[in-house]
N, C-alpha and C positions, 0 to 999 in steps of 0.2 A: 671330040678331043681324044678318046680311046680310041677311036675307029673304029668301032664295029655296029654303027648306026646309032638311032636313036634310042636312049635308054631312059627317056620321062624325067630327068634326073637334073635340075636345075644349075646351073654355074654360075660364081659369082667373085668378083671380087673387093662385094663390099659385106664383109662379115656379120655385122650388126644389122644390115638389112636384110641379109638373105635367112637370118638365125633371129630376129627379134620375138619371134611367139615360139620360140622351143625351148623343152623340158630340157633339151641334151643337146651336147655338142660333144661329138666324137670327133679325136683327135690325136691323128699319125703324120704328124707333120717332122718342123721340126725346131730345136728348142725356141730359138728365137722367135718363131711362129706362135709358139704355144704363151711363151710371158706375154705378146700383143694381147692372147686370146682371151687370159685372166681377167684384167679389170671389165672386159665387157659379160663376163659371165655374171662377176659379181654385182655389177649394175640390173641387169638383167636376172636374175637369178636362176640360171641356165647352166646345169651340173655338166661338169666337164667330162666326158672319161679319155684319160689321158693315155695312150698308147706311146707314144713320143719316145723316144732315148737318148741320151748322149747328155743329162741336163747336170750339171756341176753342181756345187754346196750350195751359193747362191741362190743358184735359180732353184734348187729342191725346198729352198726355204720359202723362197715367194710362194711356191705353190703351196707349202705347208699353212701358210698366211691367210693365202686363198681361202683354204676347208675350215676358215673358220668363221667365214660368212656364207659361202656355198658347199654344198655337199661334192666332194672329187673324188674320180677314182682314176687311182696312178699305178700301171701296172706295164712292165716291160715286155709283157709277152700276155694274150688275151686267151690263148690258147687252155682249153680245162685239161687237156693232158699236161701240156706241160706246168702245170698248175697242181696237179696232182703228183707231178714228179717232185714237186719243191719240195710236198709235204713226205713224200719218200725219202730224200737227201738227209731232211732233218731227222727222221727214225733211224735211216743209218747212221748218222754222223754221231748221233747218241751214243748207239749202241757200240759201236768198231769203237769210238772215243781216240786216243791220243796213237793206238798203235797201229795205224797206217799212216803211208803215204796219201796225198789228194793231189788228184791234177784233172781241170776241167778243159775238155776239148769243145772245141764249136766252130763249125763250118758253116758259110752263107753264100751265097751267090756273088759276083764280083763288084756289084755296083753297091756295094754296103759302104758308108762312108766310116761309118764307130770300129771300135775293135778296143777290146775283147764285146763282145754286143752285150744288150743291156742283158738279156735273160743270161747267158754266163754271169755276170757279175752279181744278180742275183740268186743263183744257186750259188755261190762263194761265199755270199751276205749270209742264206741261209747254216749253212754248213759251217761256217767261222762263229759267226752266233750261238748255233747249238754245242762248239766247241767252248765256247766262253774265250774267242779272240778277236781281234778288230783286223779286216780285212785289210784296211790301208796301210796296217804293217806288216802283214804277213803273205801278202802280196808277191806271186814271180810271173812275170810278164815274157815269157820268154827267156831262152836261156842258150847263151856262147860263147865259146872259147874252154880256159880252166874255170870250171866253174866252183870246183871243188865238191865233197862230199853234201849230199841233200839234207836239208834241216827238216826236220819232220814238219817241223811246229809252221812250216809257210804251206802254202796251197798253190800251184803251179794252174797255169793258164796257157793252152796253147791255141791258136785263131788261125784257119785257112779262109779264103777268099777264092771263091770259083764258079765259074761256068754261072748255071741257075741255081744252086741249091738253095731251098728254100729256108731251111732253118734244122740244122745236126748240134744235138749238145748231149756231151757222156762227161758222169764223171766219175771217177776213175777212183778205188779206196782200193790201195793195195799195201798188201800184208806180207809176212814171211809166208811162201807155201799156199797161199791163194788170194784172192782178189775180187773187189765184187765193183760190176759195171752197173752205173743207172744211165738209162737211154732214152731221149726221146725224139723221133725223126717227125718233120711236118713235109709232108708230100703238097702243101695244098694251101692257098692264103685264107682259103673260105672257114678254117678253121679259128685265123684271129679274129674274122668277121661273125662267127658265129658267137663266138665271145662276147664282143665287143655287144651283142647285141641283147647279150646273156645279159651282161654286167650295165647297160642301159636299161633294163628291164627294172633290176635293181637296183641302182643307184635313185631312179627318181623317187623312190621315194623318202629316201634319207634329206635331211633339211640340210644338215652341215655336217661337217665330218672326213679326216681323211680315209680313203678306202680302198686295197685291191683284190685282185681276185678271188686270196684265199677269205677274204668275209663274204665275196657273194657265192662262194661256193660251200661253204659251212666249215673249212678245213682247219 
């Protein structure tokens, strides 16, 4: 299927039989994929880790439903850097407080179908949080024509699509006379996979419970 020969590595298209005696089911699919995924987890008692994106209010709740019979873990990005950057975001967003600017850039490779991707929208979440505001209002998705003078109080979002990149996200705290950039570039996909593998390590053992990376990494 990949092409590059044999990889030991079984294929299935019947989920419940290829998955019935496992602890884990990793999963980057996509959201529709992943609500199928749920009732046989919890049938099964087969902890989910959910890498998935794009999933609305609805479907954030099934899965919240979920973790209350199986242990989940739901995280947009598996990445420990970029995992460590969130918990960055929220020390500056403390500390700078109400007298910057915020605007989060993130670049991806072309065949991304979401925008703003999930892990922007989660440094947002964070950073609006540690602000004490709600994202869905304060929200600017792009910006054109008169747009008039910038409101402090929103948090801008800008999204490129290109080539291969594999995953660019900065965000931006800028002040009268200086400005401070948080960055983290992923050269490599072996990095969510290393995660993912991190955060399977850890999840099985939890019964129930919602979960993401900053609990299996102590942050």
């Amino acid at each position: 299927l990949a092409g590059v020969g044999k990889l030991g590595v079984a294929i299935s298209s019947d989920v419940a039989k290829a998955t019935k005696d496992s602890d884990i089911i990793i999963d980057f699919t996509l959201p529709e994929v992943t609500m199928a995924l749920l009732p046989h987890c919890i049938e099964n008692q087969c902890r989910p880790v959910i890498g998935t994106t794009g999933f609305d209010d609805e479907q954030k709740n099934i899965i919240k439903q979920t973790s209350e019979q199986v242990a989940v873990l739901l995280a947009p990005n598996m990445s420990v850097g970029v995992n460590l950057t969130l918990k960055l975001l929220d020390i500056a967003a403390r500390v700078l407080g109400d007298d910057v600017d915020i605007e989060i850039m993130e670049a991806h490779h072309r065949h991304k179908v979401d925008a703003p991707s999930g892990t922007a929208l989660r440094m947002g979440e964070v950073v609006a949080d540690a602000l004490g505001r709600d994202l869905k209002t304060c929200a600017v998705y792009g910006r054109e024509g008169r747009t008039g003078e910038r409101d402090r109080e929103t948090i801008g979002f800008a999204t490129v699509r290109a080539g291969d990149i594999v995953g660019d996200h900065t965000v931006l705290f800028a002040a009268e006379g200086e400005r401070v950039e948080i960055t983290h570039k992923a050269s490599s996909r072996m990095t969510f996979a290393f995660g993912a593998m991190r955060a399977s390590n850890w999840l099985v053992k939890e019964p129930t419970g919602l979960f993401d990376m900053q609990d299996v990494l102590g942050l």
